[in-house]
N, CA, C and O atoms as CSV, one atom per row, in Angstrom:
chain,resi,resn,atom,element,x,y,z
A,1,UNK,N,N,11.552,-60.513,-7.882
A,1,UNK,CA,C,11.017,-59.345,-7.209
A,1,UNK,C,C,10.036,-58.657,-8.163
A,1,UNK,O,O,10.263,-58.291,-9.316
A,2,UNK,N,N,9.070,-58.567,-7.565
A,2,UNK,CA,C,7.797,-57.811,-8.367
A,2,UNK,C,C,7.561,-56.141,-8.482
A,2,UNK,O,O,8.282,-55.444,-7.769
A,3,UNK,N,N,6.826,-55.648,-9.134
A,3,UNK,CA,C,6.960,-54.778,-9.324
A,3,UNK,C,C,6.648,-53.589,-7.751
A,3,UNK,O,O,7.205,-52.498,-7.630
A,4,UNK,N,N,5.810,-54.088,-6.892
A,4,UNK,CA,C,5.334,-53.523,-5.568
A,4,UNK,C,C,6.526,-53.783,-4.950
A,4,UNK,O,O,7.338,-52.858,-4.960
A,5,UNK,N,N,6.895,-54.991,-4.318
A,5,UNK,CA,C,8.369,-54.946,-3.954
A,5,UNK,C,C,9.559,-53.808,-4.124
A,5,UNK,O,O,10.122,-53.257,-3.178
A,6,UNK,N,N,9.800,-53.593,-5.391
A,6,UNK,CA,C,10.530,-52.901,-6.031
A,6,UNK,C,C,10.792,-51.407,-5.624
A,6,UNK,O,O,11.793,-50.724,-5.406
A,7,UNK,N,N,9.512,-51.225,-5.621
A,7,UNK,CA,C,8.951,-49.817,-5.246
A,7,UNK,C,C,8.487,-49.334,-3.884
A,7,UNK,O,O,8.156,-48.191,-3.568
A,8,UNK,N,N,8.540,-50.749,-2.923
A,8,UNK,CA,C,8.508,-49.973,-1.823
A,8,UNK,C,C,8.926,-49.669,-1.201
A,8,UNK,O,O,10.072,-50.117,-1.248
A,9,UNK,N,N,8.701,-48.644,0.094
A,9,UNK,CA,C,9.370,-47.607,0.959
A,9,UNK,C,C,9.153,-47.761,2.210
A,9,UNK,O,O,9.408,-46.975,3.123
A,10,UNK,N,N,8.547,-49.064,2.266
A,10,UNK,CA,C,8.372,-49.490,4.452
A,10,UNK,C,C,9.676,-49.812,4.813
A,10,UNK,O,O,9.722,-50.289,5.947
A,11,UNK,N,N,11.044,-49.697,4.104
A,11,UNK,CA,C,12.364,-49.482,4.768
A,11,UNK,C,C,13.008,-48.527,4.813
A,11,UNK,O,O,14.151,-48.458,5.263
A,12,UNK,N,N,12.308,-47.573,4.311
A,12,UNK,CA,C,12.625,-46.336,4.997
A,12,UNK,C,C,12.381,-45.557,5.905
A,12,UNK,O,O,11.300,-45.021,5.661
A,13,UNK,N,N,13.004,-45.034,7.261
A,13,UNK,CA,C,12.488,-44.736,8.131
A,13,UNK,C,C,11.504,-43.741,8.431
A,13,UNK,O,O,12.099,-42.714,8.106
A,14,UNK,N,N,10.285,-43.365,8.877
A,14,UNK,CA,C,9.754,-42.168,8.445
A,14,UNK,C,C,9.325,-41.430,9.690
A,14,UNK,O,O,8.200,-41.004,9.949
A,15,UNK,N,N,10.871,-41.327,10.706
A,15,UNK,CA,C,10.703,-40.322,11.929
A,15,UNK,C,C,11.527,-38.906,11.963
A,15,UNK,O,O,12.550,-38.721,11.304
A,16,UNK,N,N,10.925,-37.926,12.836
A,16,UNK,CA,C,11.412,-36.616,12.455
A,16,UNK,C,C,12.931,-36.573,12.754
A,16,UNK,O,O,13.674,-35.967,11.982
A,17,UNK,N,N,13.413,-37.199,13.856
A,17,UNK,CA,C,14.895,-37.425,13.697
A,17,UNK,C,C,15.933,-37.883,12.363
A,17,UNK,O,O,17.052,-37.477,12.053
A,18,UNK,N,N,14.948,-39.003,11.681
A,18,UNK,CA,C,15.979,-39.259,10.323
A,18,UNK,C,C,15.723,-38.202,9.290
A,18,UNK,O,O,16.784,-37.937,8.724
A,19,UNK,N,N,14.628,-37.434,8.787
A,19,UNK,CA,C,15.010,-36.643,8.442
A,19,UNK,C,C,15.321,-35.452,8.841
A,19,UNK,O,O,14.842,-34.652,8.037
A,20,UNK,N,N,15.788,-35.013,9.537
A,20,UNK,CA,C,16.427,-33.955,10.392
A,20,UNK,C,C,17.990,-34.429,10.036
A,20,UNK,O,O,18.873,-33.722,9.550
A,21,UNK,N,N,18.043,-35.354,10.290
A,21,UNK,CA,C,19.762,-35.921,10.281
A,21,UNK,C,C,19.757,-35.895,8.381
A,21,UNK,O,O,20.741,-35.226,8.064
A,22,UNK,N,N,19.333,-36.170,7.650
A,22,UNK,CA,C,18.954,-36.272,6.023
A,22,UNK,C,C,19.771,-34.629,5.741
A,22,UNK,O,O,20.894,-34.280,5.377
A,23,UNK,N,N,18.355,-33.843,6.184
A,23,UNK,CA,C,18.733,-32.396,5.941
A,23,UNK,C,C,19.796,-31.852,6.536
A,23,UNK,O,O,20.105,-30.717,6.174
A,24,UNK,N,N,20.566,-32.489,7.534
A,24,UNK,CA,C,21.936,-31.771,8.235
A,24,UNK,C,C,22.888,-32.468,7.099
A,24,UNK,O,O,23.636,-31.676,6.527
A,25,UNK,N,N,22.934,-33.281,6.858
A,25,UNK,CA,C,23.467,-34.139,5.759
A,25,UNK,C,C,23.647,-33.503,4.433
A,25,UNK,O,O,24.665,-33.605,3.749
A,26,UNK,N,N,22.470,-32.772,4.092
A,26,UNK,CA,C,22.554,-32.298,2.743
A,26,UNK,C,C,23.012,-30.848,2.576
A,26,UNK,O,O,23.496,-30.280,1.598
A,27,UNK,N,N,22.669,-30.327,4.037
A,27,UNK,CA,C,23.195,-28.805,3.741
A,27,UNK,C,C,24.838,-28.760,3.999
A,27,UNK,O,O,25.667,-27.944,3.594
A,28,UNK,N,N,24.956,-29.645,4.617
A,28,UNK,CA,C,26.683,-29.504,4.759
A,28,UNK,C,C,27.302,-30.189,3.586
A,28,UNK,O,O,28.511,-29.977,3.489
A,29,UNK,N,N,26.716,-31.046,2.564
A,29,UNK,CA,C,27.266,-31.398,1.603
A,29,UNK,C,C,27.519,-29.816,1.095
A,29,UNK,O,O,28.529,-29.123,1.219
A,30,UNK,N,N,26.005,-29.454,0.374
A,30,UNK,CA,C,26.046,-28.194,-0.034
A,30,UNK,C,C,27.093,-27.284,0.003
A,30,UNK,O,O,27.694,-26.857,-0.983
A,31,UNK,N,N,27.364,-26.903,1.540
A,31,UNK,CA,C,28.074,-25.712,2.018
A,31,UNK,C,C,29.703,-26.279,1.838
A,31,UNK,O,O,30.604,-25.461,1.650
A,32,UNK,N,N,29.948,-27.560,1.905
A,32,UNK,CA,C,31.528,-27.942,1.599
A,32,UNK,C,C,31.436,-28.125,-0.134
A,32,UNK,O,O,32.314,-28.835,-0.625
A,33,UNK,N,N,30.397,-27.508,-1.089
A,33,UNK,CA,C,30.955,-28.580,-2.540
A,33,UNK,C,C,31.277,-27.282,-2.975
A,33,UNK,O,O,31.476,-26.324,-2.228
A,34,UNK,N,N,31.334,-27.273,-4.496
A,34,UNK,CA,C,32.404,-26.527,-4.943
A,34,UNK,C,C,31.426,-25.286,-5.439
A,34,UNK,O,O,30.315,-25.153,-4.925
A,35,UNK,N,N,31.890,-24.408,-6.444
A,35,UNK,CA,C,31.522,-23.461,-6.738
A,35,UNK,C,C,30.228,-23.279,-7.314
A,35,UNK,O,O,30.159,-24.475,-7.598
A,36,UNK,N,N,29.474,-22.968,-7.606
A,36,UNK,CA,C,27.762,-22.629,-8.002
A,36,UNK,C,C,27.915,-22.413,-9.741
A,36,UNK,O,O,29.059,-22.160,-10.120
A,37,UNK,N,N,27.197,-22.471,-10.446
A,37,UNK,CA,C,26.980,-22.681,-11.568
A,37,UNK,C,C,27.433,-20.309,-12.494
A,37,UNK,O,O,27.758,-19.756,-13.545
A,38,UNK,N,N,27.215,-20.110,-11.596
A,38,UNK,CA,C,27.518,-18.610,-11.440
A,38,UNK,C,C,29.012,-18.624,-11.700
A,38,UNK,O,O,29.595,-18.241,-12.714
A,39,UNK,N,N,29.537,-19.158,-10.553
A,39,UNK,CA,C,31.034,-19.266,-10.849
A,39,UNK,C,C,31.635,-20.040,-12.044
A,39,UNK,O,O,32.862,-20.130,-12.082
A,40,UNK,N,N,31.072,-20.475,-12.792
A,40,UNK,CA,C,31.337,-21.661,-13.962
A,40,UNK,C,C,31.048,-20.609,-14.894
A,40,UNK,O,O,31.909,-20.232,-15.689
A,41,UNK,N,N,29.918,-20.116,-14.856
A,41,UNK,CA,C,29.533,-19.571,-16.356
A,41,UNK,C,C,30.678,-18.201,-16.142
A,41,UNK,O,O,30.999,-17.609,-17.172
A,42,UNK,N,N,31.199,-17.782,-14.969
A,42,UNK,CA,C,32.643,-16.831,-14.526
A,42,UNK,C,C,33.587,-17.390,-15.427
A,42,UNK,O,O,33.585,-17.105,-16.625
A,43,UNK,N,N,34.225,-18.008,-15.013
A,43,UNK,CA,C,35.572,-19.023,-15.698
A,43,UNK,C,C,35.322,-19.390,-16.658
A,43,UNK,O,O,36.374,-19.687,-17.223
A,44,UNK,N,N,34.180,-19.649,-17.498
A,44,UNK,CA,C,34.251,-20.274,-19.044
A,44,UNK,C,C,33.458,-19.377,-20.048
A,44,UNK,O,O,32.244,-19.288,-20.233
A,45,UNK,N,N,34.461,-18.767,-20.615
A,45,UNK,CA,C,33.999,-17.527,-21.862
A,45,UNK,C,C,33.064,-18.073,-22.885
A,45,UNK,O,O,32.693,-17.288,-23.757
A,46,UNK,N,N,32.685,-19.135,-22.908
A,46,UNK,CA,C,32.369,-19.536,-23.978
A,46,UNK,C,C,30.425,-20.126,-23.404
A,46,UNK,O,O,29.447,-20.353,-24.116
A,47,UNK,N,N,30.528,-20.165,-22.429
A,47,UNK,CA,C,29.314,-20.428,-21.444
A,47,UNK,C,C,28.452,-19.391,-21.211
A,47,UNK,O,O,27.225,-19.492,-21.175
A,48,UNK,N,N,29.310,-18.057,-21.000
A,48,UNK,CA,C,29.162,-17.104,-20.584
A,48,UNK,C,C,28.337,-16.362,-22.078
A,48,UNK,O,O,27.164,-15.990,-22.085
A,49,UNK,N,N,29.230,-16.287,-23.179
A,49,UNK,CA,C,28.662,-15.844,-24.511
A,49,UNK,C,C,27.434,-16.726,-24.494
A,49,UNK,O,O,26.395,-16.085,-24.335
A,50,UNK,N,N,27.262,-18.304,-24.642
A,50,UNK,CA,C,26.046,-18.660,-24.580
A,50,UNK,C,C,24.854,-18.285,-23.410
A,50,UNK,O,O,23.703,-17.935,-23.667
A,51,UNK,N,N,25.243,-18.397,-22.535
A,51,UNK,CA,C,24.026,-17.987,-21.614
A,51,UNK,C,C,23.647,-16.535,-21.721
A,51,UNK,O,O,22.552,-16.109,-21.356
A,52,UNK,N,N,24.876,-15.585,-22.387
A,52,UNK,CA,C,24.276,-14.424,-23.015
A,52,UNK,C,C,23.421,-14.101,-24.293
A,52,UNK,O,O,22.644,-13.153,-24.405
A,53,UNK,N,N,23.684,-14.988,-25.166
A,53,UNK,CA,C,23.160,-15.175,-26.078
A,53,UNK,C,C,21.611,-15.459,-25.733
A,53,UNK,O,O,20.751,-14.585,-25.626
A,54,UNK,N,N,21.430,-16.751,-25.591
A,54,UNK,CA,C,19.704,-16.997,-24.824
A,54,UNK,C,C,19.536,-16.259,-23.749
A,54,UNK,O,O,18.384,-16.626,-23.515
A,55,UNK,N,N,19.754,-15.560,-22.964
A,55,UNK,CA,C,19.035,-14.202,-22.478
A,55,UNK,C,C,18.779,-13.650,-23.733
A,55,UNK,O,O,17.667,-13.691,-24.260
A,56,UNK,N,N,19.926,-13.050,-24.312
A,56,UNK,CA,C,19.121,-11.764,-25.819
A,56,UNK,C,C,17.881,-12.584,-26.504
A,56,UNK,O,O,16.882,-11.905,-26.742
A,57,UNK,N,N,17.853,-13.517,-26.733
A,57,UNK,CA,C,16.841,-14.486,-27.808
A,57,UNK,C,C,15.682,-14.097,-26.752
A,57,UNK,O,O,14.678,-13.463,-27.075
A,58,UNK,N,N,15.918,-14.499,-25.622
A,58,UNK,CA,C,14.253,-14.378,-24.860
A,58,UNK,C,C,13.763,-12.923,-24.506
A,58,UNK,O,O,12.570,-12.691,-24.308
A,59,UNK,N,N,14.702,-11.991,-24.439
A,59,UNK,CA,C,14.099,-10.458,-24.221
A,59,UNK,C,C,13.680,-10.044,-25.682
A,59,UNK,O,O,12.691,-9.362,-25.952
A,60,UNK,N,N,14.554,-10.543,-26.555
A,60,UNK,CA,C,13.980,-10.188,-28.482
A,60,UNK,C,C,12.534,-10.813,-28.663
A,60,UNK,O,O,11.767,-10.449,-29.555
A,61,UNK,N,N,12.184,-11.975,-27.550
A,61,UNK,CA,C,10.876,-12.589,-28.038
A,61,UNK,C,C,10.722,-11.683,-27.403
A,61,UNK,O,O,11.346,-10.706,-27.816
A,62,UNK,N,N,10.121,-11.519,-26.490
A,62,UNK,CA,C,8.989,-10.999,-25.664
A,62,UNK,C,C,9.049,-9.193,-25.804
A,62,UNK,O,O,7.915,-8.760,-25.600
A,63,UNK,N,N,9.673,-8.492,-25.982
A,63,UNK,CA,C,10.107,-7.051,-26.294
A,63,UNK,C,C,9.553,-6.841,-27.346
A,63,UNK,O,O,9.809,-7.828,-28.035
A,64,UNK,N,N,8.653,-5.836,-28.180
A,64,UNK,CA,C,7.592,-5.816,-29.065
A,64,UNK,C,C,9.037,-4.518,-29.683
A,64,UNK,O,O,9.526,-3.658,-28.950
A,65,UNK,N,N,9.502,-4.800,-31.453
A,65,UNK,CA,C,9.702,-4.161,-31.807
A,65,UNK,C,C,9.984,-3.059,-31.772
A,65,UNK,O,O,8.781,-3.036,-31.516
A,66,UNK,N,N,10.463,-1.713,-31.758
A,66,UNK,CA,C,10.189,-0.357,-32.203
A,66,UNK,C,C,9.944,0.354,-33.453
A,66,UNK,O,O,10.613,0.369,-34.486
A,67,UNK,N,N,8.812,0.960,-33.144
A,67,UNK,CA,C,7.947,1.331,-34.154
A,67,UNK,C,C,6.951,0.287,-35.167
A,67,UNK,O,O,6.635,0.354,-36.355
A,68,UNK,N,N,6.633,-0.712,-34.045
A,68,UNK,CA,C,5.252,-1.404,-34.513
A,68,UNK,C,C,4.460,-1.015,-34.470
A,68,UNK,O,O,4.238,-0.356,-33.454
A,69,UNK,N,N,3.402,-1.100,-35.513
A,69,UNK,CA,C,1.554,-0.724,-34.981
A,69,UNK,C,C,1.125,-1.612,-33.783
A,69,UNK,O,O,0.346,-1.160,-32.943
A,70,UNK,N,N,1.651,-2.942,-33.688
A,70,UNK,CA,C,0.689,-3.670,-33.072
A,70,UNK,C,C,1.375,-4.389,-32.319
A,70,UNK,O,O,2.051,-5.304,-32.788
A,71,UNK,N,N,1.341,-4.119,-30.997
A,71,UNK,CA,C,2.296,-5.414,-30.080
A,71,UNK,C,C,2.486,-6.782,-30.373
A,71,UNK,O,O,2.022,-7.019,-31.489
A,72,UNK,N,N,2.969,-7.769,-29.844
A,72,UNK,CA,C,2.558,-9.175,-30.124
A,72,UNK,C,C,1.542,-9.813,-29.407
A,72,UNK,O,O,1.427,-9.886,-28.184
A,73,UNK,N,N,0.837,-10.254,-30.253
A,73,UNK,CA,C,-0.464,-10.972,-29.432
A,73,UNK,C,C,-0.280,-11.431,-28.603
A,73,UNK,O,O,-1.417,-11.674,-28.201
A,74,UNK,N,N,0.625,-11.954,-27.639
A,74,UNK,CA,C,1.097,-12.352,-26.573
A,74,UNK,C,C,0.499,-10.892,-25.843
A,74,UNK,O,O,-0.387,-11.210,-25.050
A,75,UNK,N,N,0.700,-9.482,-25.868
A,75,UNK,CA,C,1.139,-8.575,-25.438
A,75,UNK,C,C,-0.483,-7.856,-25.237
A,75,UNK,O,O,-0.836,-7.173,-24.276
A,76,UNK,N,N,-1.333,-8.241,-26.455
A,76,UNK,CA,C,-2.599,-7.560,-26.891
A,76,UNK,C,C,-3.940,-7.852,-25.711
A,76,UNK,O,O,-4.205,-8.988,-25.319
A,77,UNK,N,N,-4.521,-6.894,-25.358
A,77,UNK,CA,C,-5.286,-7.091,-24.462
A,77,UNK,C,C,-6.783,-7.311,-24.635
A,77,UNK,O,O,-7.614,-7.595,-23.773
A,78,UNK,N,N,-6.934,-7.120,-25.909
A,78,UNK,CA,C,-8.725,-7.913,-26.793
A,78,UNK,C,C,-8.643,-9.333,-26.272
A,78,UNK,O,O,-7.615,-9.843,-25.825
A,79,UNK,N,N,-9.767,-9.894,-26.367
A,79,UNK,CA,C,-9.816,-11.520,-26.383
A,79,UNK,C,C,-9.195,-11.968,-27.092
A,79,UNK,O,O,-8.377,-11.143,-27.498
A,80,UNK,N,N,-9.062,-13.119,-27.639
A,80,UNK,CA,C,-9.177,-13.894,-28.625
A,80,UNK,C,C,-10.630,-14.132,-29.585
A,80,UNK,O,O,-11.686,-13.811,-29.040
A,81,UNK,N,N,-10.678,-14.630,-30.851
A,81,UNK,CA,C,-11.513,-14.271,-31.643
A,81,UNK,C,C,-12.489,-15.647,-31.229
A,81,UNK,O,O,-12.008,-16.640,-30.683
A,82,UNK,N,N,-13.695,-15.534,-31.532
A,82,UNK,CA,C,-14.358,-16.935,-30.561
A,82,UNK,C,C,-14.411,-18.028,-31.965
A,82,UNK,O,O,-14.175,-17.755,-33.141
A,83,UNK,N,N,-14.836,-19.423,-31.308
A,83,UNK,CA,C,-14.714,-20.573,-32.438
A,83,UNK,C,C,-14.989,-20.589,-33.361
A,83,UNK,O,O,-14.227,-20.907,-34.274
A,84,UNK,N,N,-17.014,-20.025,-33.620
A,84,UNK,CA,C,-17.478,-19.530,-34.805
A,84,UNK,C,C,-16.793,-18.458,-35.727
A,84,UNK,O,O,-16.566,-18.643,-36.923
A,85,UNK,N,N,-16.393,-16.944,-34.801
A,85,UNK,CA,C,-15.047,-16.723,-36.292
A,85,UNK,C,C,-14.292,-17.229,-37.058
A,85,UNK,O,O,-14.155,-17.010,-38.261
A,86,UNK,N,N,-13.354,-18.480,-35.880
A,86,UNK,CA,C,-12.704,-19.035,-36.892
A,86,UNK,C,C,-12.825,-20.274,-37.826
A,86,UNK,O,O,-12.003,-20.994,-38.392
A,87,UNK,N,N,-14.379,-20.226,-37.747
A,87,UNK,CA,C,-14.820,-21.661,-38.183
A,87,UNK,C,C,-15.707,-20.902,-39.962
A,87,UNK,O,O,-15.638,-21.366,-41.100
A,88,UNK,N,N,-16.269,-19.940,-39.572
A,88,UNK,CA,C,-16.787,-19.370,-40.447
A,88,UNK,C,C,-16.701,-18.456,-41.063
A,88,UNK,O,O,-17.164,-18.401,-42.202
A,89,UNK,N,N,-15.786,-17.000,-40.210
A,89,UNK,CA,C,-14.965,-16.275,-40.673
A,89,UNK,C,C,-15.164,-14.798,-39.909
A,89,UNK,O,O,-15.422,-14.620,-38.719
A,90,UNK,N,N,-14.995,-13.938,-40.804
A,90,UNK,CA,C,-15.068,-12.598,-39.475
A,90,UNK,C,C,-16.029,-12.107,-39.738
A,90,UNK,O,O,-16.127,-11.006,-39.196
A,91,UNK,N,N,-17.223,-12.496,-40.607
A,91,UNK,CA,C,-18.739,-11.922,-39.847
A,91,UNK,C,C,-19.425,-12.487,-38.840
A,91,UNK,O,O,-20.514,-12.030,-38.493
A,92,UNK,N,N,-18.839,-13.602,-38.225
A,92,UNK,CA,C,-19.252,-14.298,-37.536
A,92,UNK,C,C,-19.658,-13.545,-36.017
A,92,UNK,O,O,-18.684,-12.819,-35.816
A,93,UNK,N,N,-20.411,-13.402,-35.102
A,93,UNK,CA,C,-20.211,-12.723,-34.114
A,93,UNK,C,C,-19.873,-13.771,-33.270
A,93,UNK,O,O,-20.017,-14.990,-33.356
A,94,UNK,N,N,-19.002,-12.435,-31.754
A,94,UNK,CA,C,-18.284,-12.999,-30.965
A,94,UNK,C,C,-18.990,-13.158,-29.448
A,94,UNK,O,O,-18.377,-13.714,-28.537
């Protein structure tokens, strides 16, 4: 079996009834499986400290200090400095 073979999809049916029946299929899996990832990080203390943890790490990035002069360049609303500055230096004009 070759690689086109392998990969193709002319046996799959492609009328609005089969997938209609697909998607009745998948939402009732859905609605009978078990608890949501919400409820997991509920029940396991240790999931819960981590997924708290990386929330704090990503609001500490992006949250600019108190009592900085200067936001984080992420944050700063000047351009960026153009190629010739940084090729030649800061008399360079922009």
């Amino acid at each position: 079996m070759d690689q086109t073979e392998r990969l193709a999809t002319s046996h799959i049916p492609d009328d609005p009834a089969h997938w209609d029946a697909q998607a009745a299929r998948v939402t009732l899996r859905v609605l009978q499986g078990e608890a949501g990832a919400l409820a997991w990080l509920a029940s396991a203390p240790g999931a819960m400290a981590a997924a708290l943890l990386v929330l704090a790490a990503g609001v500490a990035e992006v949250v600019p200090p108190s009592g900085a002069a200067t936001p984080p360049a992420i944050l700063r609303e000047e351009a960026p400095p153009s190629i010739a500055a940084l090729l030649v230096g800061e008399g360079a004009e922009q």
